[in-house]
Structure formats: structure tokens, C-alpha cells
C-alpha positions in Angstrom: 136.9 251.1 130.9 133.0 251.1 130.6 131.7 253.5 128.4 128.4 254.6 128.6 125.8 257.1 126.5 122.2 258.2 127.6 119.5 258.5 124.8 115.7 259.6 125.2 115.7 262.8 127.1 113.6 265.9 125.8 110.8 268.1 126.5 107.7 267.2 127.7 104.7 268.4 129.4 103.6 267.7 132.8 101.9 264.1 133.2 103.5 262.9 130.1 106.2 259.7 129.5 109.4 259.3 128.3 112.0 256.5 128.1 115.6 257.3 128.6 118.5 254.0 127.0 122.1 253.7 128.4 124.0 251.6 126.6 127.4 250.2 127.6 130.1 249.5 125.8 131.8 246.8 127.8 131.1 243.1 127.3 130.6 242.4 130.8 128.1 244.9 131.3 125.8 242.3 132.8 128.5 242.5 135.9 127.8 245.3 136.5 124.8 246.9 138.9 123.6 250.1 136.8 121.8 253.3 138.7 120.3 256.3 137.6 120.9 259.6 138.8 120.0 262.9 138.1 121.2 266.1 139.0 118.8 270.0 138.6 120.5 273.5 138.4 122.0 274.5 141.9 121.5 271.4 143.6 123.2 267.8 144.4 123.4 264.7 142.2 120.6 262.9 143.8 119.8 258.9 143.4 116.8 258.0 141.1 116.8 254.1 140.8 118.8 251.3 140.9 119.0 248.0 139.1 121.4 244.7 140.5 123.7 242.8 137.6 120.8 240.1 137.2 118.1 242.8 137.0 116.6 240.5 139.6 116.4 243.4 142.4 115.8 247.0 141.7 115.9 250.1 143.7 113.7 253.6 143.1 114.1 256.6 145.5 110.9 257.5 147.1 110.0 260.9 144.5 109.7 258.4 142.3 108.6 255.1 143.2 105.2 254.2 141.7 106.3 256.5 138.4 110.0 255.4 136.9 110.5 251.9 136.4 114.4 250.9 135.8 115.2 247.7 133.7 117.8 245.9 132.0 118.5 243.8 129.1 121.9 242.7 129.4 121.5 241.2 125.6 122.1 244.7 124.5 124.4 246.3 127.1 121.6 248.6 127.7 119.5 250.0 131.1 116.3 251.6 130.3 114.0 253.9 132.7 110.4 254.7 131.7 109.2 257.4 133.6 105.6 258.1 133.7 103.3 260.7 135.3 106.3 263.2 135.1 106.4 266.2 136.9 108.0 269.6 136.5 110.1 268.8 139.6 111.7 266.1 137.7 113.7 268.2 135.6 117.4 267.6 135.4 119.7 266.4 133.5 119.7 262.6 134.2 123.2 260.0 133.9 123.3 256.4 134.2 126.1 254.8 136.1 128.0 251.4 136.7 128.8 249.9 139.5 131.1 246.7 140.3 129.8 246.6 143.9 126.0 246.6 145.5 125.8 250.0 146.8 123.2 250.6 144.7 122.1 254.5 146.4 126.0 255.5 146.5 127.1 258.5 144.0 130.5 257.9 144.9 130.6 253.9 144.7 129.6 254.1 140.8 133.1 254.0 138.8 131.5 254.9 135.6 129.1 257.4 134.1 127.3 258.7 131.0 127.4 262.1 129.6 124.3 262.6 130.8 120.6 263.5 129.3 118.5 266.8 129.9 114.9 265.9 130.7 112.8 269.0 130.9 109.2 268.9 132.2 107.1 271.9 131.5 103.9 272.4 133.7 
């Protein structure tokens, strides 16, 4: 059983940065492909970026390639994703997920998730 907890969300105004941490607290977390997802009042879990076990490929959904950046450091069981140049249509509340198998764009392939972390982006 993986068990991970999303840190770094908060308030911040349109344009700014923030840097959200999921750490894991399995020992073979570095088996694992790790996604964000994030999900706004009234609407679908939606896919934000992906990451493979290595952290050699990564994945970003087209709202938000060129802005989030997803990494790894598999030292510390932990997935990071710095998103810059936020927007107020960012807003949700934002989970980080494990995965055994590369379907890295999948809500449903992802066995495990976080709690989740409420980003809110004010304009």
C-alpha cells in the first residue's frame, strides 16, 4: 500500500509560482510512474502531467505545457511540480497519483492517490 501526501498548495495571484511535494511512503516508489491531476468545483478529474519510474520521460497536458514542470527524485520518494505563470483557471484542488503501469494520461489506471492540495489562483 503506497501512501502518499501533497504539500505546497495556497493562494496566489495571477502570474505567480508555486511548487507542490508528494511524498510516498513506499520503498519502491522509484517503480512507480507518478501523475498529477487536478480536479475544479463541478467538473471532471482532469490529467495535468506525468512523470515515468526513471523520470527519464514526462508527460504535461496541453493547458499547461510550457508552465508546470513535473520531476522526481526518487532519493526521497518524492514528485515535485513547479508551476509558473499560473492562471486563475488553474484553480483546483490538485492530487498526485501512482501508477505500476505506463498509462501515464489514465485517471483510472493510477492505484494510488494523495489527499489532495487546494491551489487557488486569484486574478
Amino acid at each position: 500500500q503506497v501512501q502518499l501526501v501533497e504539500s505546497g498548495g495556497g493562494l496566489v495571484q495571477a502570474g505567480g509560482s508555486l511548487r507542490l511535494s508528494c511524498t510516498a511512503s513506499e520503498r519502491t516508489f522509484s517503480s512507480y510512474a507518478m501523475g498529477w491531476f487536478r480536479q475544479a468545483p463541478g467538473k471532471e478529474r482532469e490529467f495535468v502531467a506525468a512523470i515515468s519510474w526513471s523520470g527519464g520521460s514526462t508527460y504535461a497536458a496541453d493547458s499547461v505545457k510550457g508552465r508546470f514542470t513535473i520531476s522526481r527524485d526518487n532519493a526521497k520518494n518524492t514528485v515535485y511540480l513547479q508551476m509558473n505563470s499560473l492562471k486563475p483557471e488553474d484553480t483546483a484542488i490538485y492530487y498526485c497519483a501512482a501508477s505500476s503501469v505506463p498509462e501515464y494520461y489514465d485517471v483510472d489506471e493510477y492505484e494510488y492517490w494523495g489527499q489532495g492540495t487546494q491551489v487557488t489562483v486569484s486574478s
